[in-house]
C-alpha positions as CSV (number, residue, x, y, z in Angstrom):
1,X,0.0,0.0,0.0
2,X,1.3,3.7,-1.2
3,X,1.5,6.1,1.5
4,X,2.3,9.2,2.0
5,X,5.8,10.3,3.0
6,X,4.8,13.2,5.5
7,X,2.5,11.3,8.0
8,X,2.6,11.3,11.6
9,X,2.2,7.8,13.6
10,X,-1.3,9.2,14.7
11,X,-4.5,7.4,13.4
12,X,-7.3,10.4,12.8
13,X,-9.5,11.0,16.0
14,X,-13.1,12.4,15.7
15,X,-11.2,15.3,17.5
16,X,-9.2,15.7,14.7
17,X,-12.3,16.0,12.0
18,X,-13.9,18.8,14.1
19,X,-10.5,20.7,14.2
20,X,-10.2,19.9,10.2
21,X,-6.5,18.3,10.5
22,X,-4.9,17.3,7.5
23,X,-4.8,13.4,6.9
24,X,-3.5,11.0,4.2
25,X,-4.5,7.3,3.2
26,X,-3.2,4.6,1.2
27,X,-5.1,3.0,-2.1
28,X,-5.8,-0.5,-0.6
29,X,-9.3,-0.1,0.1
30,X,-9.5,0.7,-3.5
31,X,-6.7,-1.8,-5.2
32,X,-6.2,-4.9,-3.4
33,X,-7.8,-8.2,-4.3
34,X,-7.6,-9.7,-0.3
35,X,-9.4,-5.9,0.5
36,X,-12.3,-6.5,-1.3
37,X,-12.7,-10.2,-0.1
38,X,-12.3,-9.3,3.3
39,X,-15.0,-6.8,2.9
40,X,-16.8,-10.0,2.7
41,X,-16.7,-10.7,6.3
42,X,-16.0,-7.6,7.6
43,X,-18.0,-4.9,6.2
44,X,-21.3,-6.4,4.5
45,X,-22.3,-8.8,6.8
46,X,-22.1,-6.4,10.0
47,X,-23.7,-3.4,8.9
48,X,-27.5,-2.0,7.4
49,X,-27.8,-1.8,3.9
50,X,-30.1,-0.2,2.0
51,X,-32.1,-3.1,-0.2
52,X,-34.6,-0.8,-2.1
53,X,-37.7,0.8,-1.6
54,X,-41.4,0.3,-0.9
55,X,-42.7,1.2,-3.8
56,X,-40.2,-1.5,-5.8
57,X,-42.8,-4.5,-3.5
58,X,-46.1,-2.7,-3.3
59,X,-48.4,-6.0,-3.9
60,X,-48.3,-8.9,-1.3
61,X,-46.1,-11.3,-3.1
62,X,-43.7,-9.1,-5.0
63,X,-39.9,-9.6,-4.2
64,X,-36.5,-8.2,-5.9
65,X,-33.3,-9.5,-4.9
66,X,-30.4,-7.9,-3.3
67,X,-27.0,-9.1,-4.4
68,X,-23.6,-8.0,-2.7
69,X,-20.7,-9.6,-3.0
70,X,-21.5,-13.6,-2.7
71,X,-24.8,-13.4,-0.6
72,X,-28.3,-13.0,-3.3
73,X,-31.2,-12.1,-1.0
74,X,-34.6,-12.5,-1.3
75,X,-36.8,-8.9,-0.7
76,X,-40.4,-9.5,-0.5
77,X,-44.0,-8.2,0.7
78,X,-45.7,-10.6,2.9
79,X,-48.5,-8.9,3.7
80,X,-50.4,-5.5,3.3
81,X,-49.1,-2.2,5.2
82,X,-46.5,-0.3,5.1
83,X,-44.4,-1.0,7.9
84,X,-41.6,-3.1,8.8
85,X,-44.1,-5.9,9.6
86,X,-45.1,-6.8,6.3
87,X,-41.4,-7.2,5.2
88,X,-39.9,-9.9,5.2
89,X,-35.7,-10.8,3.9
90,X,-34.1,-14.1,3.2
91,X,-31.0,-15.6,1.7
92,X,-31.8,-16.5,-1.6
93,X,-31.0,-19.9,-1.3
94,X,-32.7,-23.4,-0.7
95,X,-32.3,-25.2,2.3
96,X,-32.0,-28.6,0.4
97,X,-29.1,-28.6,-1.7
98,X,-28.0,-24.7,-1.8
99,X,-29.5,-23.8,-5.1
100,X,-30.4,-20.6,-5.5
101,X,-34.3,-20.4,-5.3
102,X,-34.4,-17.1,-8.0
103,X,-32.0,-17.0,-10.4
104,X,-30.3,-13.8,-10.6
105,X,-27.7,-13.7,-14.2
106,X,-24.7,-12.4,-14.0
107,X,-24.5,-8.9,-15.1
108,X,-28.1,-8.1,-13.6
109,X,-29.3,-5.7,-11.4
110,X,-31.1,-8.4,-9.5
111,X,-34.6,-9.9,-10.3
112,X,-38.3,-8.7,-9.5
113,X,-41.8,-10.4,-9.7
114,X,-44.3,-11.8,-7.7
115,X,-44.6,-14.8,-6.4
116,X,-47.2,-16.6,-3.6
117,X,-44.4,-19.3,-3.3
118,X,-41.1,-20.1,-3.8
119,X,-40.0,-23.3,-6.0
120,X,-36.1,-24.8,-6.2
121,X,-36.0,-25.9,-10.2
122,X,-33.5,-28.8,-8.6
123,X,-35.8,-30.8,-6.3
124,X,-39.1,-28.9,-6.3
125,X,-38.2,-27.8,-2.3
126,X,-41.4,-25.3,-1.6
127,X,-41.2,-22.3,0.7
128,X,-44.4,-19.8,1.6
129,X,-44.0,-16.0,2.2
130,X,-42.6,-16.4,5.6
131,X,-40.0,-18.8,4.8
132,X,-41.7,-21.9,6.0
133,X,-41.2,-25.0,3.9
134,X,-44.4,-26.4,2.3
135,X,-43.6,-29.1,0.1
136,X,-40.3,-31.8,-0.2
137,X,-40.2,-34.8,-2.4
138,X,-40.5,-38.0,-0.6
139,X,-39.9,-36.4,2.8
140,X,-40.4,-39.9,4.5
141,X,-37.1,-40.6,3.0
142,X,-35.6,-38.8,5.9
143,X,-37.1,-41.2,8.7
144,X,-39.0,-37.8,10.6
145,X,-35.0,-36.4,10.9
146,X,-36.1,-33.1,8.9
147,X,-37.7,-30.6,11.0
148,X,-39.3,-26.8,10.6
149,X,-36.0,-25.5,11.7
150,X,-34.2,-26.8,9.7
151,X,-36.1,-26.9,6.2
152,X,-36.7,-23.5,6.2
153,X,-35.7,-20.1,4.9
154,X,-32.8,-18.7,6.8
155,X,-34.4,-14.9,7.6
156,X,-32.7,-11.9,7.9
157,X,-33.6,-9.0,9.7
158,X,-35.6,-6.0,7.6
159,X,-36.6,-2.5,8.7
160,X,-37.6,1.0,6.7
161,X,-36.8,4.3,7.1
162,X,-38.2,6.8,4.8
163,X,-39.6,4.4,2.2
164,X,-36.3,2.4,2.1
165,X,-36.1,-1.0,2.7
166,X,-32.8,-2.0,4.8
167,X,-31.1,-5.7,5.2
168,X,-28.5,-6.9,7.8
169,X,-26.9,-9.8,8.2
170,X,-26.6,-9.9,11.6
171,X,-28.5,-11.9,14.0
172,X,-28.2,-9.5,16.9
173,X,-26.7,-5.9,16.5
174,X,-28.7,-2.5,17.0
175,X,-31.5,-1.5,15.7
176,X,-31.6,0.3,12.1
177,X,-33.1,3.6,14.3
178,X,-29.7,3.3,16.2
179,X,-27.7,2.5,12.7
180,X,-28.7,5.3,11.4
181,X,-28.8,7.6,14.5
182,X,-28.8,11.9,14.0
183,X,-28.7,11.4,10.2
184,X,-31.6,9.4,10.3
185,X,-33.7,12.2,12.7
186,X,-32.4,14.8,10.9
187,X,-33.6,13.1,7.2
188,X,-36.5,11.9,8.6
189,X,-38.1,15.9,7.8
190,X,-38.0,15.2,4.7
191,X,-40.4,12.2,4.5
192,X,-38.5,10.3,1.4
193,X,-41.5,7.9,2.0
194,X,-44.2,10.0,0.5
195,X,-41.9,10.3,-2.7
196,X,-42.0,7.8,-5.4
197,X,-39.1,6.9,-8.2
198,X,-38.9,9.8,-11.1
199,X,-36.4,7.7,-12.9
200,X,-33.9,4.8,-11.9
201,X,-30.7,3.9,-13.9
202,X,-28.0,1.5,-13.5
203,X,-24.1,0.5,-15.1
204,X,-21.5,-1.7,-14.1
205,X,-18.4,0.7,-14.1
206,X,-15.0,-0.1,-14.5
207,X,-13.4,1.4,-10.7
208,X,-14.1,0.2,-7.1
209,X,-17.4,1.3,-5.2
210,X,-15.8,3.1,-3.1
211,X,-13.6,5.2,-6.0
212,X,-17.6,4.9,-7.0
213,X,-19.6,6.7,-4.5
214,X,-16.5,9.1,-3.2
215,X,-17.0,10.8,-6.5
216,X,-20.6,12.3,-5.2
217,X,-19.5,12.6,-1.5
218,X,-18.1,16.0,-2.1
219,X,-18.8,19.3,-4.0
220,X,-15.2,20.1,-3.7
221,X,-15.0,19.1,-7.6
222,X,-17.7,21.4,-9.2
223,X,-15.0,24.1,-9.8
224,X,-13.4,21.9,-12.2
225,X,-15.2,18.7,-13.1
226,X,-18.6,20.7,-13.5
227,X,-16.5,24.1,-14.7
228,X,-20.0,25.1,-17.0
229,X,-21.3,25.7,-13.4
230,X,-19.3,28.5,-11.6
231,X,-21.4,30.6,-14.7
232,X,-23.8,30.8,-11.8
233,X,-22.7,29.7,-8.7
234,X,-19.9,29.4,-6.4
235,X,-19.6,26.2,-4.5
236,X,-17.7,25.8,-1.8
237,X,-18.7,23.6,1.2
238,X,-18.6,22.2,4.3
239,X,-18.6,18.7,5.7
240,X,-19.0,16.9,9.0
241,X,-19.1,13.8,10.6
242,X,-22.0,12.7,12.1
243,X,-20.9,8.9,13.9
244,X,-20.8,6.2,10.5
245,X,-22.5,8.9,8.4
246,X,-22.0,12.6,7.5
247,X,-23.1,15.8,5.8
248,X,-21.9,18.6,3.0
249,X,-23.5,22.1,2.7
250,X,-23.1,25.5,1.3
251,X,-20.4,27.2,2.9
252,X,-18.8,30.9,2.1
253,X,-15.0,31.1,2.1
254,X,-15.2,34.6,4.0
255,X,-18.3,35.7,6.2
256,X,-21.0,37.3,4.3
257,X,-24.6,37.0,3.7
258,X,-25.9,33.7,3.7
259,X,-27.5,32.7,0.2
260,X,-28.9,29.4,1.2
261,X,-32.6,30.7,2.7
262,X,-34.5,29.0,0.5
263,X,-33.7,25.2,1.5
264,X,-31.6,22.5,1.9
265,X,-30.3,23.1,-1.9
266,X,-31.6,26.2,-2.7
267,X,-29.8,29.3,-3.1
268,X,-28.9,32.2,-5.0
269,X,-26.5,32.4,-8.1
270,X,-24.3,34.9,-9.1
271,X,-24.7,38.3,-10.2
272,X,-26.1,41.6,-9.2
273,X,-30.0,40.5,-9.9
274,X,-31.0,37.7,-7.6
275,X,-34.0,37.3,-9.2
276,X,-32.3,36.6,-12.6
277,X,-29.4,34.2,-11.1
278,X,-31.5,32.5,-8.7
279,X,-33.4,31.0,-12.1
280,X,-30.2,30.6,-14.0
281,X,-28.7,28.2,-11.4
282,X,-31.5,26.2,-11.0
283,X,-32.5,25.8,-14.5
284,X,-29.1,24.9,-15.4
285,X,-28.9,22.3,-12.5
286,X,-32.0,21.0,-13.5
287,X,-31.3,20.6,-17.2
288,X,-28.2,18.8,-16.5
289,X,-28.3,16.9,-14.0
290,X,-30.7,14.4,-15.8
291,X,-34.1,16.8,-14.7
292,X,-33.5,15.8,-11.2
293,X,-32.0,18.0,-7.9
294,X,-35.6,19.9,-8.3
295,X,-38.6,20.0,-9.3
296,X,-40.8,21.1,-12.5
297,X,-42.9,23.8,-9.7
298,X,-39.7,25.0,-8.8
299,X,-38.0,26.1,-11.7
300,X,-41.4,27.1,-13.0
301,X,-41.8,29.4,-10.0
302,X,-38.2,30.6,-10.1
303,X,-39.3,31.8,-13.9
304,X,-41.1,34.3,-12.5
305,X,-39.2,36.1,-10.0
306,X,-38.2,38.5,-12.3
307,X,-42.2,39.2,-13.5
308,X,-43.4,39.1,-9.7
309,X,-40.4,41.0,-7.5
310,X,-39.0,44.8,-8.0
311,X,-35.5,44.9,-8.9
312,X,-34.8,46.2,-5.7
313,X,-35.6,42.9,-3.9
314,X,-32.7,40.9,-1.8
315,X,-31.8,37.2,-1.9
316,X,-33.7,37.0,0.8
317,X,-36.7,38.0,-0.5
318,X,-35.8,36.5,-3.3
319,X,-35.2,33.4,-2.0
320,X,-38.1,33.8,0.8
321,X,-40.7,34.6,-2.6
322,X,-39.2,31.8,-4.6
323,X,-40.2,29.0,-1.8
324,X,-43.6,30.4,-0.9
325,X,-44.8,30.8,-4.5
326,X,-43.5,27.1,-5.1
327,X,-45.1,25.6,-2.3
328,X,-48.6,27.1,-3.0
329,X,-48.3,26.1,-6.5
330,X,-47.5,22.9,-5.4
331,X,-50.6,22.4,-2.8
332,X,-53.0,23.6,-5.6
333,X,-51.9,20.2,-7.6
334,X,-52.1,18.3,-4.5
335,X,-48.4,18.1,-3.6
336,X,-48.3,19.2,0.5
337,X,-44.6,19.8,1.4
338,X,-43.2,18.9,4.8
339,X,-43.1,20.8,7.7
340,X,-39.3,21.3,8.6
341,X,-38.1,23.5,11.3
342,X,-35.2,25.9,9.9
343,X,-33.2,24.2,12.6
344,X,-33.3,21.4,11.2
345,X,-33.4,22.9,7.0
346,X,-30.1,24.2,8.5
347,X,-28.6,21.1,10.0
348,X,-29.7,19.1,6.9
349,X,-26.9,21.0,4.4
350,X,-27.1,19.6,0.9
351,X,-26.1,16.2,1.3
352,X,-25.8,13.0,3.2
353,X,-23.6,9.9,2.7
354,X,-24.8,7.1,4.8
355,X,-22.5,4.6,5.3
356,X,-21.3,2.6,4.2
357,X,-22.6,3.2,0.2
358,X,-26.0,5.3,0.3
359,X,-25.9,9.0,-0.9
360,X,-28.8,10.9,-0.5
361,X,-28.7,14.9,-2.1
362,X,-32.2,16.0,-0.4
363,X,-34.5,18.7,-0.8
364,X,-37.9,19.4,0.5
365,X,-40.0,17.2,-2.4
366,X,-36.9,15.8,-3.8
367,X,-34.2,13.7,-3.6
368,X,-31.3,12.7,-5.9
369,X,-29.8,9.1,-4.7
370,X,-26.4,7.3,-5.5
371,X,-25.4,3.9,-4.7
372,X,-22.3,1.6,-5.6
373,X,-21.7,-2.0,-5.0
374,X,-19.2,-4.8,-5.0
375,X,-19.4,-6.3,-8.8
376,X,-18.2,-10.2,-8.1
377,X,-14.6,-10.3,-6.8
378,X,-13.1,-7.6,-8.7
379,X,-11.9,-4.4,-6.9
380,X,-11.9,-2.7,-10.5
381,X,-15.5,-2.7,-11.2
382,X,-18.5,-1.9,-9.3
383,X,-22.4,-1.5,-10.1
384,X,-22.9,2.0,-10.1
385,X,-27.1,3.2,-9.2
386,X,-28.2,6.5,-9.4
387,X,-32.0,7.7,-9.5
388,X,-34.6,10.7,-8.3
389,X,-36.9,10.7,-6.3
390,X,-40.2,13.3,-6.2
391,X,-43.4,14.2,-4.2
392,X,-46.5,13.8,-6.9
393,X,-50.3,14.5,-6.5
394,X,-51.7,10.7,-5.0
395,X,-51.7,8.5,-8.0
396,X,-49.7,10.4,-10.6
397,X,-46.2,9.3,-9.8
398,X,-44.6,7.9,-13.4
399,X,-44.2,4.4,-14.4
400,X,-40.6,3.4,-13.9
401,X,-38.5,0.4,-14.2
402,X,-34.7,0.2,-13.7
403,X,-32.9,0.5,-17.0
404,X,-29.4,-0.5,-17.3
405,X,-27.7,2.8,-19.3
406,X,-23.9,2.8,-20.3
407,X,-22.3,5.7,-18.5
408,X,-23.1,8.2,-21.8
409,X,-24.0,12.6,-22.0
410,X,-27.2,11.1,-23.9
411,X,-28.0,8.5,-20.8
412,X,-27.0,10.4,-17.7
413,X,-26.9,14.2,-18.6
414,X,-24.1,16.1,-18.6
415,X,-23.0,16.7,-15.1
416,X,-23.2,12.8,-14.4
417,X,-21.4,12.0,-17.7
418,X,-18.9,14.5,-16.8
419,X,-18.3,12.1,-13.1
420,X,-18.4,9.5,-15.2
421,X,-15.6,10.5,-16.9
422,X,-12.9,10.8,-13.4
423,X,-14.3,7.6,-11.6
424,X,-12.2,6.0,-13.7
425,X,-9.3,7.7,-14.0
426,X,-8.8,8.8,-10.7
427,X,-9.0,4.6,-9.9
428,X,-6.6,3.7,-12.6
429,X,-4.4,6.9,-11.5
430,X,-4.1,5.3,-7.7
431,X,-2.7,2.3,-9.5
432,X,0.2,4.5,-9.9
433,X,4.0,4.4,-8.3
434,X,3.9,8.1,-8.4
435,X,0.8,8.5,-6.3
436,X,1.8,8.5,-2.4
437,X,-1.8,8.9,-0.8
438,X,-4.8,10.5,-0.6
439,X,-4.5,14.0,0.3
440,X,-8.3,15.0,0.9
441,X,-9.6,18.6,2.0
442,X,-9.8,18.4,5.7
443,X,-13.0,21.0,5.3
444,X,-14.5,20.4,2.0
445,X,-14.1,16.0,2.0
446,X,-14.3,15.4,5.5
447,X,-17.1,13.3,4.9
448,X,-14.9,11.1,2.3
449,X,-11.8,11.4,5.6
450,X,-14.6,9.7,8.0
451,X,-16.2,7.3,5.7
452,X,-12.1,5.5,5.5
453,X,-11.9,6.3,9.3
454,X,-15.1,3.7,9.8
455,X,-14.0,1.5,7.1
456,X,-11.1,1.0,9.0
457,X,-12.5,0.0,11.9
458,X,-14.4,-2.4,10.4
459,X,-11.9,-3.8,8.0
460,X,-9.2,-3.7,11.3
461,X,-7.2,-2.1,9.0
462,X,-4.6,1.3,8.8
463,X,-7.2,3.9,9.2
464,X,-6.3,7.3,7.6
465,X,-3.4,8.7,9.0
466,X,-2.8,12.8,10.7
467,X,-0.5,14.9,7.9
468,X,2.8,16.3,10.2
């Protein structure tokens, strides 16, 4: 493992992320083969993971499975309601002979449907919605040695949060309230459970999933990556640790008036009209960033500014215009957005990485999720997820399926296409002699810093290291 040659013998603290000390780490998370089947046994088996969603199993019967590394598991809707209780997880394997009970082909996405029961094609093994076996082939032929216990399902546990369905492989561990802790009460505002899918898209991508997701864990790169930007915006951040998971926001390098009034990823753009740049920035985020990171009402209302406020109006009313006008356009079409106290509108920043591979960019009838996975045993590829969600009137949420799209402008938008086009590079890059080390932004990629420090402690590996 490359590291760098100025490091202390000190292993970062959470003392050192709220004092923003400089830190370096190696590339074997990313590169090594033994890493990523550790991870194995280490990471995915001791942690919440988010599955999928709600709406993916709205009927009793429909399932999709959930494939990390090795382990295929079975998602599925056992009965009506919304809660945890009509969830049900299992391994996605037969307790007769191993056979997998759904096949899943490699190169998939997983496997949806509905089903009342579960058949093996091997022996014809038959297994209800709760796991229970119902039917084996000459069963006397066992002399009264098979028993429930042992014939059935092996269950994992399930929870939601927010419309997301979440799998661990633990027997015992905490609870996924506790998993998720302050990130999960702040989120919870934003009630991700009364959105539905806008569009889902999928790619197997050639760098690790952690190479993967890092590339949306920070805004740090807009300057440069997303150059087409800075037209209308300046964004620097801020990022903190919050326990496993943490938080980016809108930050300003010197004290000055605060532009973000409007929401959790609203704000004003440059210029000397706010009225004007307020509309610029979020129609040109909106365009190219695959029609998602708002909404249709909300660039619609911010068309208007210019028609409905005097010249003389500041961001704030600007901004304080933008939202109201917005929200009541929303209610007449039946969309009611949340109540969130500006504590917590403040606390919430721009966006959340929830460890160890969920990325949620949030806003108050929107959200714009990431998500990168383990593909097989090779640390050079992943399965790279992206979609939006929305709030829509009862009943008139689209029609969506995943759809597997190579990593194109034409697929993605530009601003995706345009991550699309470092993930790789920066993994091959690590690959390197020349490259010594990570050498994050202690403010701006803190949340990248603390995502390797909990890695770390869950791999019982070298966690990043203090800069002298």
């Amino acid at each position: 493992m490359n590291e760098h040659s100025r490091i202390s013998n000190s292993e970062v603290t959470v003392q050192d992320l709220a004092a923003e000390r400089a830190v370096t780490y190696g590339t074997e998370a990313f590169l090594s083969k033994d890493y990523a089947q550790a991870e194995k046994e280490r990471l995915w088996p001791r942690v919440w993971q988010m599955a999928g969603r709600l709406e993916d199993i709205p009927k009793v019967g429909d399932f999709f499975t959930y494939d990390v590394c090795d382990e295929s598991i079975i998602v599925l809707r056992a009965a009506e309601g919304e809660g945890p209780d009509a969830i049900r997880a299992f391994y996605n394997v037969c307790a007769h002979r191993g056979r997998q009970l759904v096949d899943v082909p490699a190169g998939s996405n997983g496997v949806r449907g509905n089903a009342r029961s579960f058949v093996c094609a091997f022996h014809g093994w038959t297994y209800d919605l709760e796991g229970r076996n119902t039917y084996i082939l000459d069963e006397d032929d066992w002399h009264g040695a098979l028993t429930p216990d042992c014939t059935s399902l092996t269950r994992l546990r399930a929870d939601t949060w927010g419309g997301f369905v979440y799998v661990d492989m633990r027997e015992e561990g905490e609870s996924l309230e506790e998993f998720l802790g302050d990130a999960g009460r702040i989120l919870s505002h934003f009630e991700f459970d009364k959105m539905r899918y806008k569009w889902r898209q999928w790619c197997i991508y050639p760098a690790n999933w952690k190479t993967s997701i890092e590339a949306f864990m920070e805004p740090y790169h807009t300057t440069t990556t997303h150059n087409q930007l800075t037209a209308y915006a300046e964004f620097y951040a801020y990022s903190k640790a919050y326990g496993l998971h943490s938080v980016s926001g809108f930050d300003q390098r010197q004290a000055k008036e605060v532009t973000d009034q409007g929401g959790s990823v609203s704000r004003a753009g440059k210029g000397d009209d706010p009225r004007v740049s307020t509309y610029e920035l979020a129609r040109e985020n909106y365009t190219t960033i695959n029609y998602s990171a708002s909404t249709d009402t909300l660039i619609a209302a911010a068309s208007r500014l210019k028609d409905e406020l005097p010249e003389t109006a500041t961001v704030g009313e600007v901004m304080a215009h933008w939202m109201a006008s917005a929200k009541r356009d929303d209610a007449a079409r039946g969309v009611i957005w949340p109540d969130i106290p500006p504590e917590v509108m403040s606390e919430a920043g721009l966006a959340w990485t929830l460890f160890p591979n969920q990325n949620i960019l949030q806003g108050v009838t929107f959200a714009l999720c990431y998500r990168a996975r383990p593909y097989g045993d090779d640390p050079d590829m992943c399965i790279f997820e992206a979609y939006a969600l929305e709030r829509y009137p009862e009943g008139q949420e689209p029609k969506t399926e995943w759809v597997q799209a190579e990593p194109t402008e034409e697929k993605w938008g530009k601003v995706l296409a345009q991550d699309f086009a470092n993930m790789r590079y920066v993994h091959k890059g690590m690959k390197s002699r020349g490259f010594r080390g990570a050498l994050p932004n202690p403010h701006q990629e803190q949340k990248i810093i603390n995502a390797h420090r909990n890695l770390a402690a869950f791999m019982g590996t070298g966690a990043p290291r203090l800069l002298k």
